[in-house]
Every structure is written in structure tokens, then in C-alpha cells.
PASEBA-1860 file (N, C-alpha, C; in nm, 3 decimals):
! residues 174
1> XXXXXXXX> -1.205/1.496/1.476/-1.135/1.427/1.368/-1.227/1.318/1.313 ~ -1.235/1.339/1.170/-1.334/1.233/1.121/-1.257/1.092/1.074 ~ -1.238/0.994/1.076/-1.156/0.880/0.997/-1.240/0.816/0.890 ~ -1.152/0.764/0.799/-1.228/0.707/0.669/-1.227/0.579/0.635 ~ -1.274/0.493/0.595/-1.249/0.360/0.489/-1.339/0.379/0.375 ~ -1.310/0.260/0.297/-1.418/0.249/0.194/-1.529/0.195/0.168 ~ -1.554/0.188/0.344/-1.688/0.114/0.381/-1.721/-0.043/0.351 ~ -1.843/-0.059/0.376/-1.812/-0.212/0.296/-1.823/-0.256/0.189
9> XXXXXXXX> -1.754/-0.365/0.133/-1.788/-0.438/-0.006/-1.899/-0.440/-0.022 ~ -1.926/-0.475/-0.144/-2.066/-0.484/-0.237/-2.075/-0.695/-0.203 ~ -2.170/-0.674/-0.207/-2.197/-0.797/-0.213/-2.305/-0.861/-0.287 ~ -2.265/-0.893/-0.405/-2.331/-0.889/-0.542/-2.363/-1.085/-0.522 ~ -2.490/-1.063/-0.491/-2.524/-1.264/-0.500/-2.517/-1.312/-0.598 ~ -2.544/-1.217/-0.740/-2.544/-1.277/-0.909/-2.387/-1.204/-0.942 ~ -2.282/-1.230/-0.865/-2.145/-1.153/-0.902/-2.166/-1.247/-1.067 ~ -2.068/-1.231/-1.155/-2.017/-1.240/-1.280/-1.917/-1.323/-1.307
17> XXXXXXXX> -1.829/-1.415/-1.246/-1.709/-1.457/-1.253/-1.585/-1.437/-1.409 ~ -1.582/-1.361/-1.404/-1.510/-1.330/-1.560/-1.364/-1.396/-1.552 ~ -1.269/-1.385/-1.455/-1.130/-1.435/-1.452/-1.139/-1.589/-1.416 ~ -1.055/-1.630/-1.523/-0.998/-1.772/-1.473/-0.925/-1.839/-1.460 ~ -0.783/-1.720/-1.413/-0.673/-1.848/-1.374/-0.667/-1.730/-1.245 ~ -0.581/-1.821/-1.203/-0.514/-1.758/-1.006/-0.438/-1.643/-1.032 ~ -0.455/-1.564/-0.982/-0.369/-1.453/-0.978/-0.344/-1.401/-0.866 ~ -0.167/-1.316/-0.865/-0.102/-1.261/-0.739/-0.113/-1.139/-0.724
25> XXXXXXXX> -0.214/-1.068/-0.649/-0.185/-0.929/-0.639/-0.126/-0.846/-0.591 ~ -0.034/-0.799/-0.617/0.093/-0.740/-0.495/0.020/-0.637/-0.467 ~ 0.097/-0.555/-0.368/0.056/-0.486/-0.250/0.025/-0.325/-0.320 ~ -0.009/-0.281/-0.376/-0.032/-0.117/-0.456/0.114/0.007/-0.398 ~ 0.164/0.003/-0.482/0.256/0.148/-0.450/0.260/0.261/-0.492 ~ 0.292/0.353/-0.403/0.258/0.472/-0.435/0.321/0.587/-0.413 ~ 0.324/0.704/-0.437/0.408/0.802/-0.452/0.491/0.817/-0.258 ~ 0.608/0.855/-0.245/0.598/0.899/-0.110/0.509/1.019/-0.064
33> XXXXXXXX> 0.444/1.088/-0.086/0.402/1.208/-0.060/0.266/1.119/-0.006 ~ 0.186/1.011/-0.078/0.059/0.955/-0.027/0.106/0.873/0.090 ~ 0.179/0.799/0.127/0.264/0.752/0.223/0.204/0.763/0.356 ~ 0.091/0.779/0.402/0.026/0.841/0.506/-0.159/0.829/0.483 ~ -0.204/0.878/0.606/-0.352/0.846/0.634/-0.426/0.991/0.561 ~ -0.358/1.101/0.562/-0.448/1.253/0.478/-0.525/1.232/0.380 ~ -0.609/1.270/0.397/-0.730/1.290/0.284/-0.672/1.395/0.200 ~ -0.619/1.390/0.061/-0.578/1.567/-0.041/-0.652/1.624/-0.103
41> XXXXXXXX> -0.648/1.759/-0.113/-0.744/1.794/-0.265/-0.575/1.886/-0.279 ~ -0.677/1.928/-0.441/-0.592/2.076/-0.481/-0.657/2.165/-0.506 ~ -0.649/2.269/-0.496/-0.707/2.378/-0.574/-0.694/2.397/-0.723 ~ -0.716/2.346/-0.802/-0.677/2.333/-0.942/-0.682/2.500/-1.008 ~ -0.774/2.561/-0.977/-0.813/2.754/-0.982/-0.683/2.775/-0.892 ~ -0.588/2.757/-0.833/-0.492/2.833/-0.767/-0.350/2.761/-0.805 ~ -0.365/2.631/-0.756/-0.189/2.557/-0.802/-0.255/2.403/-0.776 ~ -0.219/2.400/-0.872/-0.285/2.229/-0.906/-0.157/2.157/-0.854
49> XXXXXXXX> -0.039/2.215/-0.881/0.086/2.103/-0.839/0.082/2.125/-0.672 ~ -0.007/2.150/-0.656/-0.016/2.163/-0.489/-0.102/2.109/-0.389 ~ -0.076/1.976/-0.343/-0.170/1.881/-0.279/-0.189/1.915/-0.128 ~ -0.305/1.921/-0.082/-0.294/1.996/0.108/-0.403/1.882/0.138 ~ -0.375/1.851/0.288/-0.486/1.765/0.323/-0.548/1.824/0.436 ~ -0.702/1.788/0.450/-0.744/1.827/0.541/-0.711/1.800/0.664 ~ -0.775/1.916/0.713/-0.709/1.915/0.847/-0.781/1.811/0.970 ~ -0.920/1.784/0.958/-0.999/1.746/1.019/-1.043/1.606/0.972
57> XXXXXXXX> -0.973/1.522/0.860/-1.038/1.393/0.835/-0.889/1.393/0.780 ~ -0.920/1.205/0.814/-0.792/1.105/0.765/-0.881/0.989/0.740 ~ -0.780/0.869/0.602/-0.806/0.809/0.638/-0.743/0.711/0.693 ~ -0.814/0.613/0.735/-0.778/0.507/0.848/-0.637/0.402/0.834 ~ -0.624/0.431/0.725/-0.474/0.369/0.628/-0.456/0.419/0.508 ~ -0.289/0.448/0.476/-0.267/0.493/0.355/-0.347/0.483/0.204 ~ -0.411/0.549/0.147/-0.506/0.522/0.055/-0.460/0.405/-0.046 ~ -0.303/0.387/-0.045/-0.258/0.243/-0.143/-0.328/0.123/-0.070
65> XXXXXXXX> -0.319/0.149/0.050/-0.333/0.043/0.111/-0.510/-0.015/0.101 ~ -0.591/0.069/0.121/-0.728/0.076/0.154/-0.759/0.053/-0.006 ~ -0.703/0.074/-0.135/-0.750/0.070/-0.265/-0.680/-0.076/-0.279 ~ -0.613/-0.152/-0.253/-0.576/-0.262/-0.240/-0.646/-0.338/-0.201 ~ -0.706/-0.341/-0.095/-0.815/-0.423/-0.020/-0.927/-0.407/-0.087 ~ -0.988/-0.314/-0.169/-1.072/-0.335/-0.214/-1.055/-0.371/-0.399 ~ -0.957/-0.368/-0.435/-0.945/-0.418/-0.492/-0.903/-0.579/-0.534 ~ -0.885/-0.593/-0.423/-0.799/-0.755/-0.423/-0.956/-0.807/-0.398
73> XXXXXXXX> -1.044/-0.752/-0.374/-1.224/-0.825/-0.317/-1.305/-0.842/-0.411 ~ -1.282/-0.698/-0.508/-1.343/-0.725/-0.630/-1.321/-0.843/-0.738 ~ -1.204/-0.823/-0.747/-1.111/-0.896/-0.810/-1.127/-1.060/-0.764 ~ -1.165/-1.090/-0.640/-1.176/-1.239/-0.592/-1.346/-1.263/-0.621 ~ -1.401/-1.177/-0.589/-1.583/-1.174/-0.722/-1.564/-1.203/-0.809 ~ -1.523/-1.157/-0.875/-1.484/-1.187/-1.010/-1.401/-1.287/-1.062 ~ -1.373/-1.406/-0.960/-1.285/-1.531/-1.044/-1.368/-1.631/-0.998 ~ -1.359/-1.683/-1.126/-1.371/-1.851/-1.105/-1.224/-1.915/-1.013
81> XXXXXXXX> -1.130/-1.857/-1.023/-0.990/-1.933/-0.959/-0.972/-1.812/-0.840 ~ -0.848/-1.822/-0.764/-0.828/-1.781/-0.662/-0.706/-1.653/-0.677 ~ -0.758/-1.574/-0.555/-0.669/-1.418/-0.584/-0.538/-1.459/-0.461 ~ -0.437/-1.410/-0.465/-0.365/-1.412/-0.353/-0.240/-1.306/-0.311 ~ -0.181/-1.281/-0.216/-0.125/-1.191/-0.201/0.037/-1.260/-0.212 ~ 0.145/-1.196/-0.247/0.248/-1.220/-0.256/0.274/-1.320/-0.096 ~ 0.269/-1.271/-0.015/0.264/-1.343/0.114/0.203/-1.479/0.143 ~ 0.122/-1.489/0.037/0.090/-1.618/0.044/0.174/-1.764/0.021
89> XXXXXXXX> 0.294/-1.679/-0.039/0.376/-1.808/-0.079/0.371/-1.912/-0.200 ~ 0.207/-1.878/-0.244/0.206/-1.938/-0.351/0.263/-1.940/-0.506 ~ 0.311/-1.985/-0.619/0.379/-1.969/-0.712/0.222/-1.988/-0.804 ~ 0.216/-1.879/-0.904/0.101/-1.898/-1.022/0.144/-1.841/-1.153 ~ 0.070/-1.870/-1.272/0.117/-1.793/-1.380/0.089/-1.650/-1.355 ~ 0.027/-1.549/-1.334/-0.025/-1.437/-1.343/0.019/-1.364/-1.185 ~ 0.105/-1.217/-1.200/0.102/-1.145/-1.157/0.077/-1.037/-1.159 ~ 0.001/-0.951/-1.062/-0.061/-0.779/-1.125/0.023/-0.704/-0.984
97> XXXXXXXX> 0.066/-0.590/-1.107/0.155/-0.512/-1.046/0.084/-0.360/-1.037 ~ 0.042/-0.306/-0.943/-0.057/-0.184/-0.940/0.016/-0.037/-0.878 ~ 0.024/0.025/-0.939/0.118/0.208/-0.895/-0.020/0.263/-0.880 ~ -0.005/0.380/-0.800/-0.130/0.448/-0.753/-0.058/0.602/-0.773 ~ -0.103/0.644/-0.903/-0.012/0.769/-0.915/-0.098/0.904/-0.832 ~ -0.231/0.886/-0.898/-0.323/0.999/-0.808/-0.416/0.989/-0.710 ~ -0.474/1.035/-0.610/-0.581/0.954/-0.577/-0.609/1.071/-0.481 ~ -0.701/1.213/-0.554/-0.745/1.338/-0.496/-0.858/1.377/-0.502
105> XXXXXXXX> -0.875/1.496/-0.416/-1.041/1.570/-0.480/-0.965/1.658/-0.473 ~ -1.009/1.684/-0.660/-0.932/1.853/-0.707/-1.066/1.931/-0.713 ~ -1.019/2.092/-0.716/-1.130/2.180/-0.670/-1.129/2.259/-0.847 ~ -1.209/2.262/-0.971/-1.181/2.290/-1.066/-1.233/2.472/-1.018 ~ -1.331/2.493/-0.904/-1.351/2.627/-0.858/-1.403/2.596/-0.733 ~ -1.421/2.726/-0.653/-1.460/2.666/-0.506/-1.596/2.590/-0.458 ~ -1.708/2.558/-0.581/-1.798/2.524/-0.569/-1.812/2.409/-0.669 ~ -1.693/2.352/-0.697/-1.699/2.241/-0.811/-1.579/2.158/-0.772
113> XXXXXXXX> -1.567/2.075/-0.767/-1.483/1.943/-0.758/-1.539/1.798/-0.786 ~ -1.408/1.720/-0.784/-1.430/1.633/-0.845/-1.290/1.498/-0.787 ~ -1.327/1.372/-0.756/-1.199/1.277/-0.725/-1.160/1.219/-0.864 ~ -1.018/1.214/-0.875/-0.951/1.198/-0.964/-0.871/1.060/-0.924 ~ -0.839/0.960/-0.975/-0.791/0.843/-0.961/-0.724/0.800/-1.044 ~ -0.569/0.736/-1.005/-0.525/0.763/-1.177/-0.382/0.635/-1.122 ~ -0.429/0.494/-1.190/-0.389/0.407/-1.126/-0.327/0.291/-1.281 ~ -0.226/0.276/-1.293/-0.096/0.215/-1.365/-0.113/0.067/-1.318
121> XXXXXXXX> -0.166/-0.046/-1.419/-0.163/-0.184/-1.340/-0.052/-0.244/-1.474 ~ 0.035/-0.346/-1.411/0.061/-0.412/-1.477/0.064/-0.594/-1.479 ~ 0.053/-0.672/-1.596/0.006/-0.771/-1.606/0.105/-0.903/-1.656 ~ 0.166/-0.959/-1.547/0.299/-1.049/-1.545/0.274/-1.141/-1.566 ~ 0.293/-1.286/-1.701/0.277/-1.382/-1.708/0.444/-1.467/-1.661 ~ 0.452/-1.523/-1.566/0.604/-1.575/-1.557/0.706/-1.495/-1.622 ~ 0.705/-1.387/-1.531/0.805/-1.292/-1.500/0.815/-1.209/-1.676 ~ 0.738/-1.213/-1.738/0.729/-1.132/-1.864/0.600/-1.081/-1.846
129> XXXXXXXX> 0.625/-0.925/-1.862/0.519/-0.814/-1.889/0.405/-0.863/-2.001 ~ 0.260/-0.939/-1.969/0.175/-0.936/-2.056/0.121/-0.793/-2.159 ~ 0.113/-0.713/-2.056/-0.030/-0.581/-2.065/-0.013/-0.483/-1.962 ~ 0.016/-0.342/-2.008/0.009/-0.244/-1.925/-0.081/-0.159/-1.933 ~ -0.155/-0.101/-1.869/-0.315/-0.025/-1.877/-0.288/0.084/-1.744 ~ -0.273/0.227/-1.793/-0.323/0.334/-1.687/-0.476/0.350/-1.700 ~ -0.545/0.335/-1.606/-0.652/0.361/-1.550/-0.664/0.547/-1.488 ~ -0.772/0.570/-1.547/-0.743/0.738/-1.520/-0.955/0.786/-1.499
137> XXXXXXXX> -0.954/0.767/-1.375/-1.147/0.782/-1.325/-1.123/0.927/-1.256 ~ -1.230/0.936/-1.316/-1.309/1.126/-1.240/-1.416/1.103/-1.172 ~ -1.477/1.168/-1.067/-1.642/1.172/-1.055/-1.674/1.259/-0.972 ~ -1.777/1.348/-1.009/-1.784/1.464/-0.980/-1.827/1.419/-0.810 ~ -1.761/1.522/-0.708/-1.842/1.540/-0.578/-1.931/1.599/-0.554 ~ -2.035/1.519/-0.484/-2.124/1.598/-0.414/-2.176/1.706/-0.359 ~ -2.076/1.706/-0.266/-2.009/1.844/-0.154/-1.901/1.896/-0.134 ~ -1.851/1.996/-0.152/-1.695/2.049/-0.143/-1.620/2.040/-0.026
145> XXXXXXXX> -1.632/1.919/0.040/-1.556/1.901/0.155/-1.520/1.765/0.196 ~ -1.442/1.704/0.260/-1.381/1.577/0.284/-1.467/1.489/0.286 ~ -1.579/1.455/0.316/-1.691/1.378/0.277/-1.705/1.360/0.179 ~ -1.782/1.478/0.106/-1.776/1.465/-0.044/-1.661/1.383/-0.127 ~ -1.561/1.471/-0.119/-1.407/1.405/-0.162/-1.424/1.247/-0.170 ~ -1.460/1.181/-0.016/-1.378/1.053/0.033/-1.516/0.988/-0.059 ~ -1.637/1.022/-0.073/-1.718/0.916/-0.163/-1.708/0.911/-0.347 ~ -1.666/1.057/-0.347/-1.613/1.074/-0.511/-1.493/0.952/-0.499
153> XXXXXXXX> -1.422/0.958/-0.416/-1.282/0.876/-0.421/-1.358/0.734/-0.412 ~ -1.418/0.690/-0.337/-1.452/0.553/-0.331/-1.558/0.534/-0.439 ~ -1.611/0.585/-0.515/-1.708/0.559/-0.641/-1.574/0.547/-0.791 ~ -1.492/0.635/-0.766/-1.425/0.623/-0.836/-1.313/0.538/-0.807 ~ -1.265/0.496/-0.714/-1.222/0.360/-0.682/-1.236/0.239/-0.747 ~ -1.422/0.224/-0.690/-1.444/0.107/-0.756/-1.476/0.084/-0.886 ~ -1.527/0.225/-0.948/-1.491/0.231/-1.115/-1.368/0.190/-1.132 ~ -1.253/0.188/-1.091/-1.143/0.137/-1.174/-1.120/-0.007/-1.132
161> XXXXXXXX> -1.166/-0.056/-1.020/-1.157/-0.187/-1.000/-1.257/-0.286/-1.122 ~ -1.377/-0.234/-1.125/-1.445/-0.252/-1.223/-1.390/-0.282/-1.378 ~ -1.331/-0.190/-1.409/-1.242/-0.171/-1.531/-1.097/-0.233/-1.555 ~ -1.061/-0.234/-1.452/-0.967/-0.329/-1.437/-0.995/-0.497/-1.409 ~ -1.093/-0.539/-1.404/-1.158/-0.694/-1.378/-1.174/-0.648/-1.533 ~ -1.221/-0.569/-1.599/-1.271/-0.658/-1.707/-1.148/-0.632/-1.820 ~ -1.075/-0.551/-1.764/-0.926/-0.533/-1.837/-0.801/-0.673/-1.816 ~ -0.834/-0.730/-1.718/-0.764/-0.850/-1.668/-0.847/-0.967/-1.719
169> XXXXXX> -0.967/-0.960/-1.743/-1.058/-1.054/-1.840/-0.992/-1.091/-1.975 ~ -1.000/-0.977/-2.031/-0.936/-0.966/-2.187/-0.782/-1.005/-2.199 ~ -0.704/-0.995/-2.103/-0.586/-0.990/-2.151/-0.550/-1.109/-2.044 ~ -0.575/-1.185/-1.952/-0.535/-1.313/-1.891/-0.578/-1.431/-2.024 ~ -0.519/-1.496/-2.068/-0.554/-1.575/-2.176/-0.496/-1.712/-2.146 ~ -0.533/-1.806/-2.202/-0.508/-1.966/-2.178/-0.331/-1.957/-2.253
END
């Protein structure tokens, strides 16, 4: 049995600080079916509405959970002010609300795939909806097998964390 994370953060010494007020990042939710440690693909050439996980790799926590953590890291790179989790107790203007609708390696044929990421944030100024943005990343895999998969998934991960810092740039405003 192989287990997964998303390895470690980047640790960028010239990071960028683009955000500048505090923000709450709640916890990522996600379909019940992801609800669990399985790595999925589909066969997209056979039944795409049909998610199977391997049999031989997991990962180490529900993928909401593990895209959370790395997103709540990026996201704290990227501020001049401070990130925090609902648990923190703290009260701020800005809350981000994150759904994790997809998060697979689909097989477009048996020698082609690709992780698909497909992630719904939303952007709460004192309890009114600022900005809603689906985030929707591809990237082709390497290798047609759970390896492959789990680094397409974590490249395309942090493409949307990426895109989402600079989507929370533009639309957090004074």
C-alpha cells in the first residue's frame, strides 16, 4: 500500500505578498463520495460518471482536507496580514468559503490521462457574498498510474491555489 500527501510546501524566500487584509479560511467541503483517503480516476473512454479508486494507494487524508492545508499555506505567503481558520475564534472582515467538486485522474484513453481539479471558492465580506469564482485546472500525467495521478493532482492543486491568491488579490478591496 502506497500513502500520499502533497509533500512539502514551496518555500519561496522572494514570496510576493499580494493580500492585505486577514482572512478566514474555512475548512474545504466536498462531495460525500470524496469523504475518504482513495486516490480516483475514471475511465473517461468507458464511463466517465464512474469514479474507482485504486486499489493499492491512498491518500493519507481526505483530499478536502490535504487541498486545504495547502492551500491555507499558500495563501499565508501570500499576505501581508494573517490567514486563520474558523477555529481560531477570531472575528475579521473576509471569509473564503471553498467546495471541492472534482479532484481526479481521468483516463481520456489507456495511455493518456490527465488530473482534473475543479474547485468553487467563495468570497464573504461580513456575512455578504463579495465574489464567486469556479476554478477548473487540468494537467496532463506523466504515467498512467497512481503516482502519476497523485503529482498531476498536486501540480494542479497548486495551480489553483495560485489562481486563487491572485483571484482573492483582485477582489479583497479596502
Amino acid at each position: 500500500m502506497a500513502n500520499y500527501d502533497f509533500g512539502l510546501p514551496a518555500t519561496d524566500k522572494e514570496a510576493n505578498p499580494r493580500l492585505q487584509h486577514d482572512l478566514v479560511v474555512a475548512a474545504v467541503s466536498a462531495p460525500a463520495w470524496m469523504d475518504n483517503t482513495a486516490i480516483y480516476y475514471r475511465l473517461a473512454y468507458e464511463d466517465a460518471a464512474r469514479p474507482q479508486p485504486y486499489a493499492q494507494s491512498r491518500w493519507v487524508m481526505p483530499p478536502a482536507a490535504l487541498l486545504g492545508q495547502r492551500l491555507r499555506a499558500n495563501m499565508a505567503r501570500a499576505s501581508k496580514a494573517a490567514v486563520f481558520t474558523p477555529t481560531d475564534g477570531v472575528r475579521v472582515e473576509y471569509t473564503l468559503r471553498l467546495e471541492l467538486d472534482e479532484f481526479s485522474q481521468v483516463f481520456d484513453a489507456v495511455d493518456k490521462s490527465r488530473a482534473v481539479v475543479r474547485l468553487r471558492a467563495s468570497l464573504i465580506r461580513n456575512r455578504a457574498v463579495v465574489a464567486q469564482q469556479t476554478f477548473g485546472i487540468e494537467q496532463a500525467a506523466a504515467t498512467q498510474n497512481a503516482e502519476g495521478g497523485v503529482r498531476a493532482l498536486i501540480a494542479a492543486g497548486d495551480e489553483a491555489g495560485n489562481r486563487l491568491v491572485d483571484w482573492l488579490a483582485a477582489n479583497m478591496k479596502k
